[in-house]
C-alpha positions in Angstrom: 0.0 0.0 0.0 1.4 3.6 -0.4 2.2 6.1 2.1 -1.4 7.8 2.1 -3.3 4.6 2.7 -0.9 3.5 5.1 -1.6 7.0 6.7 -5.4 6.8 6.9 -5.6 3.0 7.7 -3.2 3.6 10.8 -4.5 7.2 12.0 -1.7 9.3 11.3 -0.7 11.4 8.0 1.4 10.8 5.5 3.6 13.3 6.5 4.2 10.8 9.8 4.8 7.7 7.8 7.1 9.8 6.1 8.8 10.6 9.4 9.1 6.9 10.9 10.3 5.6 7.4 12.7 8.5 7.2 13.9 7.4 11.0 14.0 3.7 9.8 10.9 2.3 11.8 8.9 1.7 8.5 11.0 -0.1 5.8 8.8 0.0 2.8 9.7 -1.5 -0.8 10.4 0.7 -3.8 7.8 0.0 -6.2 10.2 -0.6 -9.4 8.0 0.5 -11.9 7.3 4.3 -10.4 9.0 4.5 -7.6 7.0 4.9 -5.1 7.2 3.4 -1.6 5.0 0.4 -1.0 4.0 -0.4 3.0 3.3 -4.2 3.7 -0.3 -4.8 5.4 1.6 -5.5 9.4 2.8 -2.2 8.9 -0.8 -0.8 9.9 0.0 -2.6 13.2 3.6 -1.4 13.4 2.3 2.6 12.9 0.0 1.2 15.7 2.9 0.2 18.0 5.0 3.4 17.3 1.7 5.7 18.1 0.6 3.6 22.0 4.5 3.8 22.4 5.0 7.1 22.1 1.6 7.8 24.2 3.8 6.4 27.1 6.8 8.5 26.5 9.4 6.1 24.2 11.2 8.3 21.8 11.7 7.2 18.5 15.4 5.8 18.7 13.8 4.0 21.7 11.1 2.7 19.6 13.4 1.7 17.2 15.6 -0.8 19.3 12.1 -2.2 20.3 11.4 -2.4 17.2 14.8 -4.2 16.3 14.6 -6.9 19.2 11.0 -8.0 17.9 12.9 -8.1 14.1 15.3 -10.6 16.0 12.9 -12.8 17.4 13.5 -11.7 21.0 10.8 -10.0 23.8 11.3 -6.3 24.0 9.9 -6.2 27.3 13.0 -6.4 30.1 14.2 -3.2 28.1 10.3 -2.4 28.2 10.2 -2.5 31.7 13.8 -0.8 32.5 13.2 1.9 29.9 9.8 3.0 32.0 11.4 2.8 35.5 14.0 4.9 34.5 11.1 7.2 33.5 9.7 7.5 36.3 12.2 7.7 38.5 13.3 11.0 35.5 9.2 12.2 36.2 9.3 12.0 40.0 12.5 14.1 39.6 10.9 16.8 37.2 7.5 16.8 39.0 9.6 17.8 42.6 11.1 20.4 40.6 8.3 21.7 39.0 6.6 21.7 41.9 9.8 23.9 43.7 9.2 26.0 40.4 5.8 26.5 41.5 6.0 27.6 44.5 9.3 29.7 43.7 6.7 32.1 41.4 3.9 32.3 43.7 6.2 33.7 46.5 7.3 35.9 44.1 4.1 37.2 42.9 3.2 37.1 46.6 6.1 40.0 46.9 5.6 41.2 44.0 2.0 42.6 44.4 3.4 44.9 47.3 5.9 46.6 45.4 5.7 49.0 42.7 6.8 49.5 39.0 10.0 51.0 38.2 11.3 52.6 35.2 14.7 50.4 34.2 17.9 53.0 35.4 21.0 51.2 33.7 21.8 49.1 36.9 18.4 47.5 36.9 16.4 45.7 34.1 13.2 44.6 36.1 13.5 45.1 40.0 10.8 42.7 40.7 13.0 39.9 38.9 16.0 41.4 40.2 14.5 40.6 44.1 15.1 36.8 43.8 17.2 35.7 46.1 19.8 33.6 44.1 19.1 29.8 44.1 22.1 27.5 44.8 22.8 24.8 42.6 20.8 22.2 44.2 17.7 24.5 43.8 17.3 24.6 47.9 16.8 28.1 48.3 13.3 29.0 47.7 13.4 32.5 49.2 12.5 36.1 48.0 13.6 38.7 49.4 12.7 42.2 48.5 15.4 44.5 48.1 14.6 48.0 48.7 
């Protein structure tokens, strides 16, 4: 089948099944005649595969060596299963940072509100910015402290 109907039988566009076949996870066959690239049917299935796995986060080159072990004749799933730990140990890291993020603005805001608009004078840009206590390295220091 060609790229279009491979497209609209799997739910993505062309422009996608373009994309995986550029990045080697679709491996059509050149139709000799014209050219063009010609899907077998179990690549409906393999769109499929690519779409749920990148729902749960895989990227591509991830997908791909997935893709590769399944090609060999071997289960996929101990990397399966180490790839998403690793995830979410990576997602409890971000969400405890976004969530130090968080409350970083609103105490800022919270200081904010009480002090007034300034006109930039050469040494300062935006004094509300500029009242941010600096954060270390580690991202401990939550603290604003107006300077005025």
């Amino acid at each position: 089948m060609k790229v279009g109907e491979l497209a609209r039988r799997s739910g993505v566009t062309a422009e996608t099944v373009r994309h995986y076949t550029d990045k080697g996870l679709l491996r059509p066959e050149r139709d000799s005649a014209n050219g063009y690239q010609l899907y077998p049917e179990q690549d409906i299935g393999r769109v499929r595969f690519i779409r749920r796995a990148k729902q749960l986060g895989f990227t591509l080159s991830e997908i791909g060596r997935l893709l590769g072990y399944a090609e060999r004749g071997t289960s996929p799933c101990p990397e399966v299963r180490d790839l998403v730990q690793a995830r979410i140990v990576e997602n409890r890291r971000r969400l405890q940072a976004l969530t130090a993020l968080q409350l970083r603005l609103e105490q800022a805001l919270n200081v904010w509100r009480a002090l007034p608009d300034k006109v930039p004078d050469g040494d300062s840009i935006c004094h509300l910015i500029e009242t941010v206590t600096e954060i270390s390295d580690e991202g401990v220091d939550l603290g604003v402290t107006p300077r005025f």
